[in-house]
Each structure stands twice: as C-alpha cells, then as structure tokens.
C-alpha positions as CSV (number, residue, x, y, z in Angstrom):
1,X,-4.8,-31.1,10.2
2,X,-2.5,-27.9,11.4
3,X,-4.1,-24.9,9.9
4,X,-1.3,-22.1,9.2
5,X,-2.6,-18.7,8.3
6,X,-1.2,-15.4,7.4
7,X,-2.7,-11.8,5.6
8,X,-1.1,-9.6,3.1
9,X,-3.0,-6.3,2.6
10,X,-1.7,-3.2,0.6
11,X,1.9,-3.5,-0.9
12,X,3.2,-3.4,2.3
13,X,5.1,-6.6,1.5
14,X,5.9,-8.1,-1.4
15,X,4.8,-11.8,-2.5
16,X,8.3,-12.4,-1.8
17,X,7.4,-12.5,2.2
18,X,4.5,-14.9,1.5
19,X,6.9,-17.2,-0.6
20,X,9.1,-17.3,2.1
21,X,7.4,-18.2,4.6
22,X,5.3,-21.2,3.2
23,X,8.6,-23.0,2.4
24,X,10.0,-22.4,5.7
25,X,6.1,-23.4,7.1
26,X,6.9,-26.7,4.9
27,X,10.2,-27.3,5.7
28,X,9.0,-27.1,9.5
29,X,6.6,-29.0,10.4
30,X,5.3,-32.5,10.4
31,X,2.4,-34.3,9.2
32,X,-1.1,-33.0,7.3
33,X,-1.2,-29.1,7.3
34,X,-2.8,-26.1,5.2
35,X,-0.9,-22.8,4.5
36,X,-3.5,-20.2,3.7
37,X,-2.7,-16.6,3.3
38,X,-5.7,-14.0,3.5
39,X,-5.3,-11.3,1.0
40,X,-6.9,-8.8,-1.6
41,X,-3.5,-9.7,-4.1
42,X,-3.0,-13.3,-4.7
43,X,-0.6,-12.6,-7.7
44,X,3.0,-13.9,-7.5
45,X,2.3,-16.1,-4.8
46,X,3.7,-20.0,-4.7
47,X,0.8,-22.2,-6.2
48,X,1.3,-24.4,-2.9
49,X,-0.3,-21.2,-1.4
50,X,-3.8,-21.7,-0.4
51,X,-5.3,-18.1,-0.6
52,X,-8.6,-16.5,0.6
53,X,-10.5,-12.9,0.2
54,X,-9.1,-10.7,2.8
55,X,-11.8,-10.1,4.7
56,X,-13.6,-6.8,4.8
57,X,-12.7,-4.1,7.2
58,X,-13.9,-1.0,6.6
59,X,-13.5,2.0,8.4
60,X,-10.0,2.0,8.9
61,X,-8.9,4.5,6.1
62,X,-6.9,7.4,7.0
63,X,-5.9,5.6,10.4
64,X,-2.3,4.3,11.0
65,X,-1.7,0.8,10.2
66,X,-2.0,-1.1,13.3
67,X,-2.8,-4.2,12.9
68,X,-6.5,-3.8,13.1
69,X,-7.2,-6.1,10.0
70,X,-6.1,-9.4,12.0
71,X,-9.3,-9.4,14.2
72,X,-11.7,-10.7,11.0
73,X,-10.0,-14.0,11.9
74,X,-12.3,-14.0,15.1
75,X,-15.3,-14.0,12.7
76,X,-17.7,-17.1,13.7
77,X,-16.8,-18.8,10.4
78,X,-13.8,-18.1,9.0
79,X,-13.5,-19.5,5.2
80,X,-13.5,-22.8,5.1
81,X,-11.1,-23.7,8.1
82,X,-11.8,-25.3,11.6
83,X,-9.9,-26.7,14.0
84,X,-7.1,-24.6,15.4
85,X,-4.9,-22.3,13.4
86,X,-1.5,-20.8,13.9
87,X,-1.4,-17.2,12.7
88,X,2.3,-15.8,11.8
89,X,3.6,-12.7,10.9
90,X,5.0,-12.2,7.3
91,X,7.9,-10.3,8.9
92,X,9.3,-13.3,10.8
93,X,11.9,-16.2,10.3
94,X,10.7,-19.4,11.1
95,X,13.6,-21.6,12.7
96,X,13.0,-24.8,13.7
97,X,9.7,-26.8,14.3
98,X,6.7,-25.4,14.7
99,X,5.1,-28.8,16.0
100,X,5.3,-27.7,19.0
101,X,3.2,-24.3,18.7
102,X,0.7,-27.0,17.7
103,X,1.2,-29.4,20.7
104,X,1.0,-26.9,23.6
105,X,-2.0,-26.7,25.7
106,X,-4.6,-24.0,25.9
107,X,-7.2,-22.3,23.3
108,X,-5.2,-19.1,22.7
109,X,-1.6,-18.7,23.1
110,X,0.1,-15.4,21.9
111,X,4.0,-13.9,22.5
112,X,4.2,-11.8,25.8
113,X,5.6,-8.7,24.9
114,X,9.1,-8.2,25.3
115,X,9.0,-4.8,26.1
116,X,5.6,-4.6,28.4
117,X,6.2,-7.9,30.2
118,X,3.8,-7.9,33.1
119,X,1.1,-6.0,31.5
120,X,-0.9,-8.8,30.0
121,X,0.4,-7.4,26.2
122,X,0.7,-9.6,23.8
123,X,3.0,-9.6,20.1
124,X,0.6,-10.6,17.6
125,X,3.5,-11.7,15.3
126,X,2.6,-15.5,16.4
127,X,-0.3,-16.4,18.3
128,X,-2.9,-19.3,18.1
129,X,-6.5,-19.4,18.2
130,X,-9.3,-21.7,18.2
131,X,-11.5,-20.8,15.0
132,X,-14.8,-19.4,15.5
133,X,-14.6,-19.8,19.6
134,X,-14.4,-16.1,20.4
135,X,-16.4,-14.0,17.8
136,X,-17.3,-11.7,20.7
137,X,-13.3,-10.3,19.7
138,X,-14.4,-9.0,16.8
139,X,-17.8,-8.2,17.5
140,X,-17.1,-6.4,20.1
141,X,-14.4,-4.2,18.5
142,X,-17.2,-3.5,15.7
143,X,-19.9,-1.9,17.9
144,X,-17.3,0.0,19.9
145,X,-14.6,1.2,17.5
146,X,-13.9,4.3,18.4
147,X,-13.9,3.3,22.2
148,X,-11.2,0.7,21.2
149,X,-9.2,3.3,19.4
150,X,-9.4,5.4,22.4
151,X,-8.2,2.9,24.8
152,X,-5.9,0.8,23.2
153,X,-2.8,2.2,20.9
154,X,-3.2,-1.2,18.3
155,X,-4.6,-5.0,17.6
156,X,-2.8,-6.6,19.8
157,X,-3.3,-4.6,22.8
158,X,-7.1,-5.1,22.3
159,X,-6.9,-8.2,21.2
160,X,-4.8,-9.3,24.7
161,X,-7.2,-7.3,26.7
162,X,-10.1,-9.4,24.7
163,X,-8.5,-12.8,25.4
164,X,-8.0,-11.7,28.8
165,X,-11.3,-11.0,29.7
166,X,-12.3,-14.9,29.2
167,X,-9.3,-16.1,31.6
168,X,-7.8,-17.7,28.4
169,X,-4.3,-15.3,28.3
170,X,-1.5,-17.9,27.5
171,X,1.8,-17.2,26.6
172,X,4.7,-19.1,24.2
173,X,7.6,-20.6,26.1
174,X,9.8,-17.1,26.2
175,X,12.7,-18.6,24.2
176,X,10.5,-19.5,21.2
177,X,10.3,-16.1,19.7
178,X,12.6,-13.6,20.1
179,X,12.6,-10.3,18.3
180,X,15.3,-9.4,16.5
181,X,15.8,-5.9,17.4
182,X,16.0,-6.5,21.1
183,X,17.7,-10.4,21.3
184,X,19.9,-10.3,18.5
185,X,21.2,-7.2,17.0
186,X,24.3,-5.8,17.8
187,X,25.0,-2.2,19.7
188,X,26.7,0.2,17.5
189,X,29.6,0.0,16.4
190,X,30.0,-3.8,16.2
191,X,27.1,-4.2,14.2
192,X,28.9,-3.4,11.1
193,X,31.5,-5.8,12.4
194,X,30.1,-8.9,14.2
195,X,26.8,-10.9,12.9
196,X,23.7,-11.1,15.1
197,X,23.7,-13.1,18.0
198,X,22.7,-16.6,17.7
199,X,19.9,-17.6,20.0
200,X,19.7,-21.5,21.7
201,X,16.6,-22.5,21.6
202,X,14.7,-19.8,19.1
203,X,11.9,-21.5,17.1
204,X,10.5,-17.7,15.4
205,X,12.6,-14.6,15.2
206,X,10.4,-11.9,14.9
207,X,11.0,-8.4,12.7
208,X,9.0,-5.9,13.9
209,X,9.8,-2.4,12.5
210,X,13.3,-1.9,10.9
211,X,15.4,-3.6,9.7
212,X,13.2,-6.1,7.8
213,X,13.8,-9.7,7.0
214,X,15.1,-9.0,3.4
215,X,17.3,-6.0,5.0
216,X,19.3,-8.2,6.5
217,X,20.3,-10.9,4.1
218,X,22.4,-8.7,2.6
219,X,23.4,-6.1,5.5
220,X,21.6,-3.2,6.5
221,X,22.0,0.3,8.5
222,X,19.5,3.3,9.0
223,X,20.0,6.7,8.0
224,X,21.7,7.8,10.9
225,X,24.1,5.1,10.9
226,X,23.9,4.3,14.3
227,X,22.1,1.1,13.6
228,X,23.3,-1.9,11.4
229,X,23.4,-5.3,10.3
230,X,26.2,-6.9,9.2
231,X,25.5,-9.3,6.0
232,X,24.4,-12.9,7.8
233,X,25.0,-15.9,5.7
234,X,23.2,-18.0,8.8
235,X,20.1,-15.5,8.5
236,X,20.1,-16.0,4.6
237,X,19.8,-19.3,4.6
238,X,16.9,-19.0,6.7
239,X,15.3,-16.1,4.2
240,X,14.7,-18.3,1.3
241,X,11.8,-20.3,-1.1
C-alpha cells in the first residue's frame, strides 16, 4: 500500500488544490494506494479524498507561516497509516509517475534545495518518510521551540537538520523536481511571449511562492510587470480534476 499524504490549513488554498492533486496522484501511480489529506476544512473536497483532523499545533499564532505544521507527521502514530508515506505539496504539478518516489531506497528522502545546494537543506514540497520512525523530529522541536525558531528560518531547515542528525539525509534524483521559478520560467520580456521551458525528465514541478499553479493556467504577471507567464495549454492540462 503507497500512502500519499498532504495538509490544508487556513484558506490558504482552496479545495481546488486538493482536487487537483488527488486526480493527478491517481492518474500517476500504480497499484493499491491511499490519498489522505490532513486538514481542519474537509468541505469541497473529492469524496475519493481520504481526510484526517489536522493535527494540533499550538503555539504558532502571530508567527509567519513557515511550514511548521508539517512536523505532526513525525508523531509516533500518525492516524491510522503505517508503512511509508509520500508527503506532497499542494502547490505542485505532478507529471509523470510517482512509482518511483516509492521504489527508491532509503527511510527519508526529501528535494535538495535548489538554491542552498551543499548545505544539507532540504524543499519540503516532496519528501518521504517512514511513519512513526523518528518522533524524536517532532518531540524535539516541542521542548525547544523557541531555540528552533532562533536557529533555523522554517520547517524544512529543521526538519533537514533533524534527519541529518541520524545519517539518514537522502535526496531525490535532481531532475525529478524542479521548481518552477528557477527551471522553467522565462526572463523578462519573453515571458509574455514564449511558454515555460519544458523540462526532460521532470516527475514534480514545484510552485513555491508566486506565481501559483492556478496563476499560470491562464497567464500571469506581478505588479511590477517584470515577471510573467505566458498562458500554457501544456501546464493546463496538467492543472486539472
């Protein structure tokens, strides 16, 4: 059984994002598999959608949203899963298969971060865990909050730092998941004249920040003007239930 997991706090994003990605989840990947989305709003959501209570995590009001949330799925018993899971961003495209994210060795495997490559920093947009095999992650962050909040600017930077700890740092084949910002956009101005660039070899494009996922279905540029997204038939067809 392939557990697939993702949380939806706040309004954030709407059910939309959860849709989304369960039918892409379905439409890629093989045999026996759960889709379970953590969340404290299960409304609008498909009724293939397996949902859970977010778990609590108090404490965090009035701090920036980081991420922090993600590390109750280090609890020792998380709902009623086992096995291995495969945690995914809402913000992200799924591809192609994700059998493989399944079929690679090693207890935790996370993205390395694009932009602090060398640092043993991970992107938390797609990682995979062992449930219930390191609930000194979250305990740890617990007795030690404001510590962690000194020393480490969000989740995944702690979390890496966690997983690191126990010699267990793996990281994704680097042409599974790009980000879209830094792999595939366009410099200005041919942004608002050429698509994004298509990527051999992606499995998970990842959206972190602006533009979003739904942004760019139908073409997209910031205030200033100096960044945008031509409207990408290819990425809408990807962007759908």
């Amino acid at each position: 059984m392939k557990n697939v997991i993702c949380m939806k706090w706040g309004t954030k994003f709407s059910p939309e994002y959860v849709n989304v990605l369960a039918s892409r989840v379905k439409k890629n990947i093989s045999g026996d598999y759960r889709f379970v989305c953590f969340t404290d709003d299960a409304s609008g959501l498909r009724s293939d959608v397996e949902t859970r209570p977010l778990p609590d995590m108090s404490g965090l009001e009035g701090r920036p949203e980081r991420g922090w949330r993600k590390l109750t799925l280090f609890q020792e018993r998380l709902s009623d899963l086992d096995g291995s899971a495969l945690f995914l961003d809402l913000d992200v495209i799924i591809v192609e298969s994700l059998d493989p994210f399944f079929e690679t060795s090693g207890d935790f495997r996370i993205i390395e971060d694009w932009n602090l490559k060398g640092t043993n920093i991970g992107n938390s947009s797609v990682f995979r865990f062992k449930i219930g095999a390191r609930p000194d992650v979250l305990d740890y962050f617990l007795a030690n909050r404001e510590q962690v909040y000194r020393s480490f600017r969000n989740e995944q930077a702690y979390l890496s730092w966690a997983i690191a700890q126990k010699q267990e740092l793996l990281y994704w084949d680097p042409a599974w998941c790009l980000s879209f910002k830094r792999h595939m956009m366009r410099r200005f101005p041919l942004g608002y004249f050429l698509e994004p660039k298509k990527r051999p070899g992606v499995k998970i494009v990842v959206f972190h920040g602006n533009p979003n996922p739904d942004c760019v279905r139908d073409g997209w540029r910031n205030k200033s003007g100096l960044r945008a997204v031509k409207k990408t038939p290819w990425l809408a067809d990807l962007w759908t239930e």
